[in-house]
C-alpha positions as CSV (number, residue, x, y, z in Angstrom):
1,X,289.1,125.8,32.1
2,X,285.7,126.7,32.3
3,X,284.6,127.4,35.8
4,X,281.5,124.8,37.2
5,X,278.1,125.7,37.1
6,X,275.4,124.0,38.9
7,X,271.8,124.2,38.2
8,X,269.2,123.8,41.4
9,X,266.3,121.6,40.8
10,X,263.7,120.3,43.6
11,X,263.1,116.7,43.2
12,X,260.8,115.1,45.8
13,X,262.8,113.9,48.9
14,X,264.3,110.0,48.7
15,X,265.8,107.9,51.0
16,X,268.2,105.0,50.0
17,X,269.3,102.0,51.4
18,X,272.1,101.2,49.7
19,X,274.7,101.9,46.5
20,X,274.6,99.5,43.8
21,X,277.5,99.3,41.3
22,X,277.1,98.2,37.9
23,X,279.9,97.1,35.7
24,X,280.0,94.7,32.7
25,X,282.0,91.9,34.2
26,X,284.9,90.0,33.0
27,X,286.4,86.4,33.7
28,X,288.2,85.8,36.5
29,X,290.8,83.6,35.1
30,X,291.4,80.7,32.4
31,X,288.1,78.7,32.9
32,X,286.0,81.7,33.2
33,X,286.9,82.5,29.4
34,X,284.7,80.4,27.4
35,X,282.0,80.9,30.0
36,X,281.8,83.9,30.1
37,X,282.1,85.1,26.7
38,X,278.9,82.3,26.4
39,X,277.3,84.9,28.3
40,X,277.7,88.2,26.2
41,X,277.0,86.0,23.1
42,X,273.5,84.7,24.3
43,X,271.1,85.0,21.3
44,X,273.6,86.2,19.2
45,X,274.7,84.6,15.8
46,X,278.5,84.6,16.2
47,X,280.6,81.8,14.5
48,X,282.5,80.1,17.2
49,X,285.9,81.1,16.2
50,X,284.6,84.3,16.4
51,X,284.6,83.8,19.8
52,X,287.5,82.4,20.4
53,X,289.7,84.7,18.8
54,X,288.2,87.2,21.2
55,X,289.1,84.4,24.2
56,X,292.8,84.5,23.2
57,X,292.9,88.3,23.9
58,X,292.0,87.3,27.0
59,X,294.8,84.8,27.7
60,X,297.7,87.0,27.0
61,X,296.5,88.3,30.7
62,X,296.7,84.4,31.5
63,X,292.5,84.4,31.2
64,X,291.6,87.4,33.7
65,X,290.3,90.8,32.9
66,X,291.8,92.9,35.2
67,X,288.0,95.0,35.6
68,X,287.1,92.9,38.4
69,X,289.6,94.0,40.3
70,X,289.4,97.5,39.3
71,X,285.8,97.5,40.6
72,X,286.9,95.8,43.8
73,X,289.8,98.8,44.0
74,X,287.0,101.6,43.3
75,X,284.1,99.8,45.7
76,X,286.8,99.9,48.4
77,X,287.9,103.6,47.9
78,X,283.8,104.7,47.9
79,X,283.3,102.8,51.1
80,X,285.9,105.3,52.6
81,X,285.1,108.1,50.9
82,X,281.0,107.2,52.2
83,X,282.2,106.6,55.3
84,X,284.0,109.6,55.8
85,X,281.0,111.6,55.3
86,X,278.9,110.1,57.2
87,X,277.0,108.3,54.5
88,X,275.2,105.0,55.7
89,X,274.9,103.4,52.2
90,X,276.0,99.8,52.0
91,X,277.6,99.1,48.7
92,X,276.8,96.0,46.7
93,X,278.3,95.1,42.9
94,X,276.5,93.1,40.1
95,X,277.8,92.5,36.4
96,X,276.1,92.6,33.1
97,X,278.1,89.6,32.3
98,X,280.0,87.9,34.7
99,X,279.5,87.2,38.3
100,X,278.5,88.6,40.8
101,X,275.9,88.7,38.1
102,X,272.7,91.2,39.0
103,X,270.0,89.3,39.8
104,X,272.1,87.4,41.8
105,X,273.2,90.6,43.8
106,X,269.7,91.9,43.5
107,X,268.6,88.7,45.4
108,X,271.1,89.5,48.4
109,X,269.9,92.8,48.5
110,X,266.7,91.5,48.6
111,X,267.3,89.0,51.9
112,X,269.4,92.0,53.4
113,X,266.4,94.1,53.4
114,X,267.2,97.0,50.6
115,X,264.3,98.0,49.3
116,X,265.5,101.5,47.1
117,X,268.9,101.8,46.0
118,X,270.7,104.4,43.7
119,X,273.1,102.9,40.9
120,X,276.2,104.1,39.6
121,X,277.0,102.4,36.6
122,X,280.7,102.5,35.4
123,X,279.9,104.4,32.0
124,X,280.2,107.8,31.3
125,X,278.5,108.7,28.3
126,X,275.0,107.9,27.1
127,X,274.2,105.5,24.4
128,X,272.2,102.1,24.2
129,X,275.3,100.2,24.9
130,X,276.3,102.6,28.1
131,X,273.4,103.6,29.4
132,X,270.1,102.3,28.1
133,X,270.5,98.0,28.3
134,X,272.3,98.6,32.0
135,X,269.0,100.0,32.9
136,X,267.1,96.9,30.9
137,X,269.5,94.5,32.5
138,X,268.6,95.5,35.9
139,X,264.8,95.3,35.1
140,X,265.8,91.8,33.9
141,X,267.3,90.9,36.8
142,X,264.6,92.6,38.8
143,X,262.2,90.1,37.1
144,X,264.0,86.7,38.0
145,X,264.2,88.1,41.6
146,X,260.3,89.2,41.7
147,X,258.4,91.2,44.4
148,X,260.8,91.3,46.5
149,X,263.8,93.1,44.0
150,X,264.7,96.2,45.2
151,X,263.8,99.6,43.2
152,X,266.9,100.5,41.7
153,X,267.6,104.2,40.1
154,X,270.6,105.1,38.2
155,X,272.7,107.8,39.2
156,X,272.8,110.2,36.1
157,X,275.7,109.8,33.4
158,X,278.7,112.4,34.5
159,X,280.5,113.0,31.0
160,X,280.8,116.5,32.1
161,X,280.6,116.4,36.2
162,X,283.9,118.8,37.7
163,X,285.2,115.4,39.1
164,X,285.0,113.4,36.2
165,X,287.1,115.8,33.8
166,X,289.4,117.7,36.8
167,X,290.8,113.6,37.6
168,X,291.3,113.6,33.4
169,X,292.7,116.6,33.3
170,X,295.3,115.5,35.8
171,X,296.0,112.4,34.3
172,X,296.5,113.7,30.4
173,X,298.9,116.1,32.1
174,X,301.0,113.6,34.0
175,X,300.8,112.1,30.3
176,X,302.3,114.9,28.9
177,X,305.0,115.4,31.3
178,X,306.8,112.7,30.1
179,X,307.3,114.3,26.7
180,X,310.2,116.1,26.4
181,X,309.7,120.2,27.3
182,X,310.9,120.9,24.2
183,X,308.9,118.3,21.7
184,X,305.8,118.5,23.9
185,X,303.7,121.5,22.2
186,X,304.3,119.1,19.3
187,X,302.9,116.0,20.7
188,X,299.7,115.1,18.6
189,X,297.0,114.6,21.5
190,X,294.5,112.0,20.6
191,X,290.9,111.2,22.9
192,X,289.8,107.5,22.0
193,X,286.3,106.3,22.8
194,X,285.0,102.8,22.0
195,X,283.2,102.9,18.7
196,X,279.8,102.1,18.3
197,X,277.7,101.6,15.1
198,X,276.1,104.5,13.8
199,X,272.9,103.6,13.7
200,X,273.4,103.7,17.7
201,X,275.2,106.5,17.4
202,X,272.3,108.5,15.5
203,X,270.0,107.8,18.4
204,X,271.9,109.2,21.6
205,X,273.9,111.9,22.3
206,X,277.4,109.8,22.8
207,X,279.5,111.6,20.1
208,X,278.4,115.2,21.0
209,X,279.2,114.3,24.9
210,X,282.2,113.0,23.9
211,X,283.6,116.2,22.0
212,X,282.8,118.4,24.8
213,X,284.5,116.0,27.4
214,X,287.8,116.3,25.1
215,X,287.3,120.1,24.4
216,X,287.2,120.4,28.8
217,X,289.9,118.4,29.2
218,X,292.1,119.7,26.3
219,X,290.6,123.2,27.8
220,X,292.4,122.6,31.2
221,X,295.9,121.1,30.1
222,X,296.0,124.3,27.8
223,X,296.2,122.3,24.2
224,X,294.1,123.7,21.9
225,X,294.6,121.1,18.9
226,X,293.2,117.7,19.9
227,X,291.4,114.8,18.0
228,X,288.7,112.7,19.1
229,X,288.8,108.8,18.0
230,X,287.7,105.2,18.1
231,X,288.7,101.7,19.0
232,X,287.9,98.5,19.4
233,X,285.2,98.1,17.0
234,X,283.3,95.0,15.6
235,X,280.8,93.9,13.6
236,X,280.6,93.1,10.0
237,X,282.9,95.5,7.9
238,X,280.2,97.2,5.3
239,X,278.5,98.1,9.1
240,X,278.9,101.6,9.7
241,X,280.5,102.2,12.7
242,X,281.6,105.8,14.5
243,X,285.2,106.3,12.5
244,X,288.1,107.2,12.2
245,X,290.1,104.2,14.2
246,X,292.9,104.9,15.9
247,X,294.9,103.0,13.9
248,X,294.0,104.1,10.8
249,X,294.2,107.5,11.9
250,X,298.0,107.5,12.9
251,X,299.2,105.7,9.8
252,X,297.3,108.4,7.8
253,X,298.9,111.2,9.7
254,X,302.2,109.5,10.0
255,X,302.3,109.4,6.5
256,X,301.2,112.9,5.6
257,X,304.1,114.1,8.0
258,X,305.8,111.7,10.5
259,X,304.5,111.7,14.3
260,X,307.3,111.7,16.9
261,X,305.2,112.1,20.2
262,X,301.6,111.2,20.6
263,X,299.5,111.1,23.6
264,X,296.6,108.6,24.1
265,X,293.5,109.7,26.5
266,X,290.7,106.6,26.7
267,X,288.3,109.3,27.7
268,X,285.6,106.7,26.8
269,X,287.1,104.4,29.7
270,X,286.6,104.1,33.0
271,X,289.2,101.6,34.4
272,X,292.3,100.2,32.7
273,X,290.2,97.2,31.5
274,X,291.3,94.7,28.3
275,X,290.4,97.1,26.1
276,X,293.0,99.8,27.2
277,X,295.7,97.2,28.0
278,X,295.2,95.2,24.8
279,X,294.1,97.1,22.4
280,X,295.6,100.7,23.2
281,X,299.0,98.9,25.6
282,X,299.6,96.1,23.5
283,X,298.2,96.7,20.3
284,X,298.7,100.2,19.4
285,X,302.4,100.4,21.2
286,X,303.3,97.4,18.8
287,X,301.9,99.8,15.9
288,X,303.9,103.3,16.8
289,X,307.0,101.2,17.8
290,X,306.9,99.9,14.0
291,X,306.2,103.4,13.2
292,X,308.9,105.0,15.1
293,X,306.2,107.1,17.0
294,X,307.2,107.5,20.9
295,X,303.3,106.3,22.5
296,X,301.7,107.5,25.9
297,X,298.9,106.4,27.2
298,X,297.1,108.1,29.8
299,X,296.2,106.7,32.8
300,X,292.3,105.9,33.1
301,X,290.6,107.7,36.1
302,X,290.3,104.9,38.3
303,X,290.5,106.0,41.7
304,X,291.4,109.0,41.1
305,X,290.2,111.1,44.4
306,X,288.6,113.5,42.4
307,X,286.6,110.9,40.7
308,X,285.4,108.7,44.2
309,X,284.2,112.6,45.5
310,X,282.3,112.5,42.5
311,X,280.2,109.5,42.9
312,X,279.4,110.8,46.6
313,X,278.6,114.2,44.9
314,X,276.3,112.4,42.5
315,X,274.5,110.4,45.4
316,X,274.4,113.3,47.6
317,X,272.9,115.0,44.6
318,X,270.1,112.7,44.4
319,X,269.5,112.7,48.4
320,X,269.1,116.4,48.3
321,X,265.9,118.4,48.8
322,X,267.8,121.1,46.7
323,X,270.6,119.5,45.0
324,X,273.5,120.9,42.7
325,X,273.9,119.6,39.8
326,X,277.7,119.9,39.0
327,X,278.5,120.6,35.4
328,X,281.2,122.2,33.5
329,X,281.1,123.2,29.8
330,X,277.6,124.3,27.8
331,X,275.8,121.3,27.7
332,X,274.3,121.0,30.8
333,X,273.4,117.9,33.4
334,X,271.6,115.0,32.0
335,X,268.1,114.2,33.3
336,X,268.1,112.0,36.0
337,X,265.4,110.0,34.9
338,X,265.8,109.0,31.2
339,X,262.6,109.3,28.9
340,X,261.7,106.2,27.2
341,X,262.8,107.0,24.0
342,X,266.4,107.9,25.4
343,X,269.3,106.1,23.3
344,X,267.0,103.3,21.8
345,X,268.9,100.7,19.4
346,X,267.1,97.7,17.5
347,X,269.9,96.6,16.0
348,X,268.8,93.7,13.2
349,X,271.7,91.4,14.5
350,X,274.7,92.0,17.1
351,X,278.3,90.6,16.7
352,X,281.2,90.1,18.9
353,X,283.2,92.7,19.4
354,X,287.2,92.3,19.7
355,X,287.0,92.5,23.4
356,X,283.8,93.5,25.6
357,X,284.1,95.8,28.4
């Protein structure tokens, strides 16, 4: 695997008084549901059996996403890992979505006496929907709270950080370990990533970071034949959206020459959210069962060890005089500070998507 590099920069000095974690949000159980999907629909034209199609994904879990807890599981590991090293930062969580909602969080942070906080934003990759309406949603919420809203920045998106693809490296390999030694060369290895439409897609750097984040990590388990592909999509069909879908692509393949092993890496995923339990878990295993393909899914990085050092590497990065910026790979850090025409989208109409974290 390529070995890190770091590049040193000199930003003016900051202080902090606190760690803001930003997540999409998801409902908390049955009654949350309707509510909540209410939420990402706002201003959108979306038949209501639209909606609740998307709601019954959500009861197969009896009505909870499990992200909620997966942000309470990676909040807790950072407070340690903080703690350990000495970092004063009180952490505080807000949702796009679902509660704690930001401004709400932005208010307590507000009566608590933050006034600058860094954010780390549980997205990887830039585009409009992972990067670029986080930021606009937290200068939403820092409107409804006023004068007294904290400055927030965002920590810098970490596709290619040592930490983000060393704890995905270790995970695809567990994957592959539970293919038989002697099939496992074989094993078709595909990367998913949510799709997005391409009109987004022309106007951020999402599929580029997302090739080089599956060549590192195919790179370090030693696999030299990989694919990169898409799930969950919406929208209306004659939408172009960032192809070929998973789906799609293993009935193709499976009938050009039948698949026995394949492993699945949702590189594009932070957490084991709905979207990797339904649609990759539930979903896609009912697919390659039918198919008589033998399916395993990565594990997500989670809390990886690896990937909690990383967030306090990327805050420790932005408290530095003379940081490091850790990278691996050719493409370098991303800016800290994105330039105002960084992954804009004017979409003429959103739609639901299947699922939405």
């Amino acid at each position: 695997m390529t070995s890190p590099s770091s590049i040193n920069v000199a930003p003016p000095s900051r202080t902090y008084d606190a760690l803001l974690v930003v997540s999409f949000g998801g409902p908390d159980g049955p009654d949350d549901v309707i509510p909540f999907l209410e939420n990402v629909l706002r201003g959108r034209r979306v038949p209501r059996e639209r909606m609740l199609e998307v709601a019954e994904h959500y009861q197969h879990f009896g009505g909870k996403s499990p992200i909620n807890n997966q942000n309470r599981q990676l909040i807790a590991a950072l407070e340690r890992e903080l703690a350990a090293h000495d970092l004063k930062l009180p952490i505080y969580w807000g949702n796009r979505n679902w509660h704690p909602l930001l401004a709400d969080t932005l208010r307590t942070m507000a009566a608590d006496g933050v006034r600058r906080a860094l954010a780390f934003v549980t997205s990887a990759f830039s585009s409009y929907s992972g990067c670029r309406q986080y930021r606009e949603d937290i200068a939403r919420a820092q409107q409804v709270v006023g004068p007294a809203a904290p400055q927030v920045d965002k920590l810098r998106v970490f596709f290619n950080h040592p930490g983000f693809i060393e704890s995905l490296i270790e995970r695809t390999r567990d994957a592959l370990a539970q293919i038989p030694a002697e099939s496992r060369d074989d094993a078709l290895l595909l990367f998913t990533a949510h799709s997005i439409p391409q009109a987004m897609a022309d106007g951020c750097p999402y599929e580029v970071q997302l090739r080089e984040a599956c060549r590192l990590v195919s790179e370090g388990v030693g696999r030299d034949s990989w694919r990169l592909v898409y799930q969950s999509r919406s929208g209306p069909p004659q939408q172009p959206w960032l192809e070929p879908d998973i789906r799609d692509f293993l009935h193709q393949q499976h009938a050009k020459q039948p698949i026995r092993y394949v492993v699945i890496v949702p590189i594009g995923f932070i957490s084991d959210h709905l979207e990797v339990v339904y649609d990759l878990d539930t979903e896609l295993r009912a697919l390659c069962n039918k198919l008589g393909i033998h399916m395993v899914r990565a594990a997500t990085v989670g809390t990886h060890p690896r990937f909690i050092r990383m967030i306090r590497e990327l805050i420790e990065e932005r408290l530095s005089e003379s940081p490091q910026r850790l990278t691996l790979g050719t493409l370098g850090p991303k800016e800290d500070v994105c330039p105002d025409d960084c992954c804009v989208y004017t979409p003429a109409r959103r739609s639901i998507g299947r699922k939405h974290e």
